[in-house]
C-alpha positions in Angstrom: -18.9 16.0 -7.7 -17.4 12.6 -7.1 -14.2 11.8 -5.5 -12.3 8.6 -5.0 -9.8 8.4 -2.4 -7.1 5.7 -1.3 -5.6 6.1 2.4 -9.3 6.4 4.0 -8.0 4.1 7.0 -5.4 6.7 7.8 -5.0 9.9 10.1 -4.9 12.5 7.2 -7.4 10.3 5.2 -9.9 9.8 7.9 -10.0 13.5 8.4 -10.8 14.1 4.4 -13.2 11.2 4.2 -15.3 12.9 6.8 -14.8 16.4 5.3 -16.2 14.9 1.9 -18.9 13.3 3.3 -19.8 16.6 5.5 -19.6 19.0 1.9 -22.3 19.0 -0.1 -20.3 19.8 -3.5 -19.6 16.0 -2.9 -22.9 13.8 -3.6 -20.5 10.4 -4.0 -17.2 9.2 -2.2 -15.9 6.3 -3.4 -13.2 4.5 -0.8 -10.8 1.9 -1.7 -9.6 0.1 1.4 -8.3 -3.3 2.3 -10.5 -3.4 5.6 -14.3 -2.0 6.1 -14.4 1.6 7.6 -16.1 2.4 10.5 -18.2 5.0 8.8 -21.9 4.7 7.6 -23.0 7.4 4.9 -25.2 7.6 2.3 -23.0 9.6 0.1 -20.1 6.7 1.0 -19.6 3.5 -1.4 -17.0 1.7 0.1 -15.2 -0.8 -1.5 -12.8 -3.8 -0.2 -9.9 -4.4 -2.1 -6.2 -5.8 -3.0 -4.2 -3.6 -4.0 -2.4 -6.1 -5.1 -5.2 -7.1 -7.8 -5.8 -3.8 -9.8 -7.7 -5.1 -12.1 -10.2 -6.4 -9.8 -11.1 -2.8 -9.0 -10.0 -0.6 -11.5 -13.6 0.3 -13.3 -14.6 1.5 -10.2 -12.3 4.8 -10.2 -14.3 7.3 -12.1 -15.4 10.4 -10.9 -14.1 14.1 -10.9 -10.9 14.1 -8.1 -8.7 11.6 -7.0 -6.6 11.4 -3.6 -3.7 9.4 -3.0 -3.3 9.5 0.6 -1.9 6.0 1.4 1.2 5.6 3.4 2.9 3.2 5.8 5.9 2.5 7.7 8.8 -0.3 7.9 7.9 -1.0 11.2 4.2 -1.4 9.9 4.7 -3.7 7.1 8.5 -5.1 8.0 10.9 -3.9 5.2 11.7 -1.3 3.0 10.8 -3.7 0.1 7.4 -3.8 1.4 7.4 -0.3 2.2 8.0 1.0 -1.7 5.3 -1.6 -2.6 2.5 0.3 -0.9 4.0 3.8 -0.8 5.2 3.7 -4.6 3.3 0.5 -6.6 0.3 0.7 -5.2 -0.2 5.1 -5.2 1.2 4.9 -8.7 -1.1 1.9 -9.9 -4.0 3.8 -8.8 -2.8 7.0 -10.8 -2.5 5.1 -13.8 -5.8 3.8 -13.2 -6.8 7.2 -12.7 -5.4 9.2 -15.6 -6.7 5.9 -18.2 -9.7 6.2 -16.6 -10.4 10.1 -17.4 -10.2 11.8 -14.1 -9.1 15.1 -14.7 -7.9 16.0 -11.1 -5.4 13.9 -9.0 -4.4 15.3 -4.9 -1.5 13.3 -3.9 -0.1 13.4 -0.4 3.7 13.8 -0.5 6.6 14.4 2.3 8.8 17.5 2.5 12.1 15.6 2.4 10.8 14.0 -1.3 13.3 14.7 -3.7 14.3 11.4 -6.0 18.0 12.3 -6.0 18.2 11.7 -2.2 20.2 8.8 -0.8 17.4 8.7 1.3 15.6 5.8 1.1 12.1 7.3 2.4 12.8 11.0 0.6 13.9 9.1 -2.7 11.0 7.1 -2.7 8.7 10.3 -2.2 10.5 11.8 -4.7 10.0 9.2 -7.6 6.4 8.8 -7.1 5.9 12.5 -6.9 8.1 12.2 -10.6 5.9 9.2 -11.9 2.8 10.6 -11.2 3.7 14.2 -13.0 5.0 12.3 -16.2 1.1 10.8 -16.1 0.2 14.6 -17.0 -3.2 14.8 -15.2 -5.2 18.2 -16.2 -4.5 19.3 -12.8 -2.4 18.0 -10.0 -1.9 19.2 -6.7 0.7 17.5 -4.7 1.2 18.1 -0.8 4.6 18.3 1.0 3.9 18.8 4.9 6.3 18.5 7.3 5.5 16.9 10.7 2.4 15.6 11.4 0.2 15.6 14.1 -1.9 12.0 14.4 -3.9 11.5 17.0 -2.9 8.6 19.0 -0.5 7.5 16.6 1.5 4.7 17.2 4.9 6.3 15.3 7.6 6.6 18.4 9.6 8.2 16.4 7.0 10.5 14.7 6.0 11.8 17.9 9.3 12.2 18.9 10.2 14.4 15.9 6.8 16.2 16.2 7.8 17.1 20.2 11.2 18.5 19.1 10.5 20.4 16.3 7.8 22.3 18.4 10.7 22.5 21.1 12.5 24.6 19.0 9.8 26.6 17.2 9.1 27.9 20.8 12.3 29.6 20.1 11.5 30.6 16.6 13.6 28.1 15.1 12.5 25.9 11.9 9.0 27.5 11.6 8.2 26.0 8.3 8.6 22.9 9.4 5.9 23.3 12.4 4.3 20.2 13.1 0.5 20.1 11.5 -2.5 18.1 12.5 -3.8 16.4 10.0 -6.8 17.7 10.3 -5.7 21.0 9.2 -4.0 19.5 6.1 -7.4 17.6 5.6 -8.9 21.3 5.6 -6.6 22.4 2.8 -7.3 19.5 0.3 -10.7 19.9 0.7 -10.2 23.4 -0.5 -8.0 23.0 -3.4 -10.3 20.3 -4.0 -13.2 22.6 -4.3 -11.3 25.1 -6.3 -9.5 23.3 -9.7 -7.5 24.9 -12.1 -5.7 23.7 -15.1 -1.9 23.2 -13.4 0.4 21.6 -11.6 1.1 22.8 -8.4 3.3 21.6 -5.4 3.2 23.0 -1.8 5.5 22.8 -0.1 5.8 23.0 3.9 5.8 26.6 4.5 3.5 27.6 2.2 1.3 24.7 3.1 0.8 26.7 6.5 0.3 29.9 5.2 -2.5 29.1 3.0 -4.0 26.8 5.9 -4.1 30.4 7.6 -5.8 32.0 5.0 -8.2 29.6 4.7 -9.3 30.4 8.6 -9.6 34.1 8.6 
């Protein structure tokens, strides 16, 4: 198989990348980052891009899955403005890319709070790319809604913040769908719905998100 992934440079993409590279269903990985990784493999073809110019790039995604796992923060990039263009545009860009270029199987990293109705600006944004991508009717498309995440030494204050409380009060069995969850376990799960196709659309949300991650570890 070949996959092609966005988001390698991040905590849940780093995590995949390696889990690609380490399964031998995988014989290619194709990366598209804006900075060179830090990882040499043979299977790896990484590419340096701008987002910005997608048609610089875009006869490079072909292969069997896609992943969407690119994300970023206002604090990161300095506005909302520029927040939507590399949360929304740029995911969405690459599914269009994507779907026009015949990949049957798109794995999009989402947010529990995503519902486009929200007055939310993050959980409306969420929302409407989870919409947009949908309405691009991929054979099959998986779309992941975790709650907290664990990244190691991440530099969100108020991520870990939020990740120490929720696990406050799930030591009182409070909120236990929204348990926080390393990314490494959510890595785990992609890989495995990777592995595993079928001909739907499916959406998991938080809770069931760590259910099947126990499943998958018995």
């Amino acid at each position: 198989m070949k996959a092609i992934l966005i988001g390698a440079s991040g905590a849940t993409g780093k995590e995949l990348l390696n889990r690609l590279l380490d399964n031998d269903a995988f014989d290619e990985v194709v990366a598209l980052v804006r900075k060179p990784l830090p990882v040499k493999n043979q299977k790896l073809q990484t590419i340096i891009v701008d987002f910005e110019e997608s048609w610089q790039w875009k006869d490079v995604v072909h292969g069997d899955v896609a992943f969407s796992c690119l994300g970023t923060t206002v604090r990161n990039v300095g506005s909302k403005k520029n927040q939507h263009r590399v949360d929304y545009d740029y995911q969405y860009e690459f599914g269009k890319i994507a779907k026009a270029n015949k990949i049957p199987y798109f794995i999009l990293v989402s947010s529990s709070t995503a519902n486009y109705k929200s007055p939310i600006f993050y959980s409306r944004m969420k929302g409407e790319l989870e919409k947009a991508i949908t309405e691009l009717k991929f054979k099959n498309l998986v779309v992941f809604r975790p709650g907290p995440l664990i990244r190691p030494n991440t530099d969100r204050i108020g991520e870990r913040i939020g990740v120490n409380v929720i696990c406050f009060f799930n030591k009182l069995g409070l909120f236990r769908k929204m348990k926080p969850l390393p990314v490494s376990d959510l890595a785990d799960l992609m890989l495995d719905y990777a592995l595993n196709p079928a001909e739907r659309l499916d959406i998991l949300e938080s809770g069931r998100i760590l259910n099947e991650i126990q499943l998958i570890k018995i």
